[in-house]
C-alpha positions, 0 to 999 in steps of 0.5 A: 549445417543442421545444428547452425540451422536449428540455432539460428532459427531458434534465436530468431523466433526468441527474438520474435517473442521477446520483440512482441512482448516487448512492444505489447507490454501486457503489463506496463513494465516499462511505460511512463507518459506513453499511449499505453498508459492510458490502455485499460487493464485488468482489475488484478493488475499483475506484477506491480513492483515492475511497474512502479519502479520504472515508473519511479525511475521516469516520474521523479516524485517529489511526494510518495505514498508508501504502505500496503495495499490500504495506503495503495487503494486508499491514498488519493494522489489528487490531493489539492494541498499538493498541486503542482508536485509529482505525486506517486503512490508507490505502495504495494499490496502485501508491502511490508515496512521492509518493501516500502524502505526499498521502495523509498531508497529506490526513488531517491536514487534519482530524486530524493522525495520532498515529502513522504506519507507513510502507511504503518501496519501491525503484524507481519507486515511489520517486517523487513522480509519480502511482502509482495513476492513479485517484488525482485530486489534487482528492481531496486535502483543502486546508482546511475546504470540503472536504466541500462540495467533496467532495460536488461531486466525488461528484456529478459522479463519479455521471454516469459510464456506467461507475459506471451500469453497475456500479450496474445490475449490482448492483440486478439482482444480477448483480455479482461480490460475492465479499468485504468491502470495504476499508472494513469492514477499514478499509482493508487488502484482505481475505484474502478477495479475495486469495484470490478474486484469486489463484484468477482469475490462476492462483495462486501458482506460476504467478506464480513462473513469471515470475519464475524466467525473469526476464520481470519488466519492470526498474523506470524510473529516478527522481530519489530525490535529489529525492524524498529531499529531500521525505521529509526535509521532510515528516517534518521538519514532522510531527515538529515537530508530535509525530507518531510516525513508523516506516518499514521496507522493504518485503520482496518473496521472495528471487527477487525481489529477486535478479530485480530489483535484482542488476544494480542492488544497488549503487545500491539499497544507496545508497538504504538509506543515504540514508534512514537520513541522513534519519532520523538527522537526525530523531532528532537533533531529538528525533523519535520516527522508526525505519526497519527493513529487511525486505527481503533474505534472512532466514527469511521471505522465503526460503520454498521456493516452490510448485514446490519444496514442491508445495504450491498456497499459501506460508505468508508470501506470495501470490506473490513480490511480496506479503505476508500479513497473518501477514507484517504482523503480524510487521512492526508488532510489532518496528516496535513493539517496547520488548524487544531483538529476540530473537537466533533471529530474522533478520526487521527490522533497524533500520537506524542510522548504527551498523548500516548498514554491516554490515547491507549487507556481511551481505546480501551474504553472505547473496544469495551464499549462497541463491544457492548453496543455490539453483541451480535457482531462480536460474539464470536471474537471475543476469547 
């Protein structure tokens, strides 16, 4: 009797839990067009595999944005040309090439996207490994069950201390609920966490410090041969089945770039030049694909910082890594393009087997040249 007595009332106070978690859903993990959508949340928002996969599951898009946390903070999902689609921005933070493919497969399983804009990363982020570590592959969709499966996985995530514990916090009202969640942006981080996030970790100037004493740690060697062959898979079986691709390099600030990949441009100028063979091959079979290069030095990614401008914020970016929306606005609309980009303007070039070369012989240039104009930013970069 003491050991049936003891069972059961263990089962019941772990039913208890797990019902309470469940229907607080601290973290959004298995909400889609309900109240708690709109429920402001965290500026660190947790778990966000968890939350973008069902949300994929119930929304359906018909546009994905994929990439790391810059495609993630920077692409609108309010962008005019798509009025009228479902747009959801499924990229992650720390999302390698490898999270974003499982993404895409993920979301296709219910509605294959019309469209897909793709944010590109050098370095180990071009990878096929896990990127954002709360990123359990279970997560990804493999057939019709899926939301049988599903509902299991939240269930069992619902017995987790740390998910009670945030539950608690917000039925006593003592959480942090400082922004809208991803979900009300459909999955692009708000500008109003950023700011919230930024004001915690000592804002813009203070994360350019690090960077002008070169203190950023230099990125792990990845097998990009092997990942290329993967990309150039992937987008082969997609453009089979009529999916619009337009991938673009990401851009960081110029100190940045020269902060991280001087001592290894030339291996980065390579990689440019293999994507485009990838893409190359995908337009000789008639697919609707355009890769574009925002990266390198151009009037965007040149702004003068906070400790040249003495201002507290930069009018493009939050720091030297991440871009504003402002910023992804300006990358959807030449991605999207149907005019010639006007000649005033530096920022997106498409890259092709005509225009590659020249486009790295003119990045060159133009590093030589801000690092002239620059000498103050850049002294401790340069080998």
């Amino acid at each position: 009797m003491y050991f049936w007595t003891s069972g059961l009332t263990a089962l019941l106070v772990l039913t208890g839990i797990v019902m309470f978690n469940y229907l607080v859903d601290p973290y959004l993990i298995h909400q889609w067009n309900t109240t708690l959508v709109d429920r402001p949340s965290p500026a660190q928002q947790k778990i966000m595999p968890w939350v973008k996969t069902y949300a994929a599951y119930r929304y359906r898009p018909e546009v994905v944005f994929l990439g790391s946390s810059r495609a993630e903070i920077g692409l609108p999902t309010n962008f005019a040309p798509f009025a009228g689609k479902r747009v959801f921005n499924l990229a992650l933070a720390g999302g390698t090439l490898g999270d974003a493919i499982n993404m895409l497969q993920h979301t296709s399983v219910f509605h294959r996207p019309e469209i897909v804009v793709w944010g590109l990363d050098y370095g180990w982020l071009f990878s096929e490994k896990i990127g954002n570590t709360d990123f359990d592959r279970t997560l990804v969709a493999q057939g019709p069950s899926y939301p049988l499966w599903r509902a299991f996985l939240n269930i069992k995530r619902s017995i987790s201390m740390n998910m009670t514990v945030d539950a608690v916090k917000i039925v006593l009202g003592v959480s942090e609920q400082s922004c809208r969640s991803l979900l009300a942006t459909y999955g692009q981080k708000s500008t109003q966490c950023l700011e919230r996030i930024m004001k915690n970790e000592g804002g813009t100037a203070k994360a350019f410090e690090v960077v002008l004493k070169k203190n950023s740690p230099s990125s792990p060697p990845v097998n990009e041969d092997a990942t290329l062959q993967t990309l150039d898979r992937v987008t082969q079986d997609y453009c089979r089945q009529g999916t619009i691709f337009r991938f673009f390099i990401q851009p960081n600030h110029a100190l940045a770039e020269i902060a991280n990949w001087t001592e290894r441009w030339e291996e980065k100028e390579n990689w440019k030049k293999t994507l485009v063979n990838v893409i190359e091959a995908r337009r000789q079979e008639g697919c609707d694909i355009r890769l574009f290069d925002f990266s390198g030095f151009n009037s965007i990614t040149t702004e003068d910082i906070p400790q040249v401008t003495g201002k507290d914020t930069m009018k493009y970016f939050w720091e030297q890594s991440h871009y504003r929306s402002e910023v992804g606005h300006k990358i959807l609309e030449q991605l999207f393009a149907t005019a010639p980009q006007a000649e005033s303007s530096d920022f997106g070039i498409e890259l092709s087997a005509g225009t590659i070369q020249q486009h790295l012989h003119n990045l060159r240039k133009k590093r030589s040249q801000y690092i002239k104009n620059h000498p103050r930013e850049t002294k401790n970069l340069i080998p």
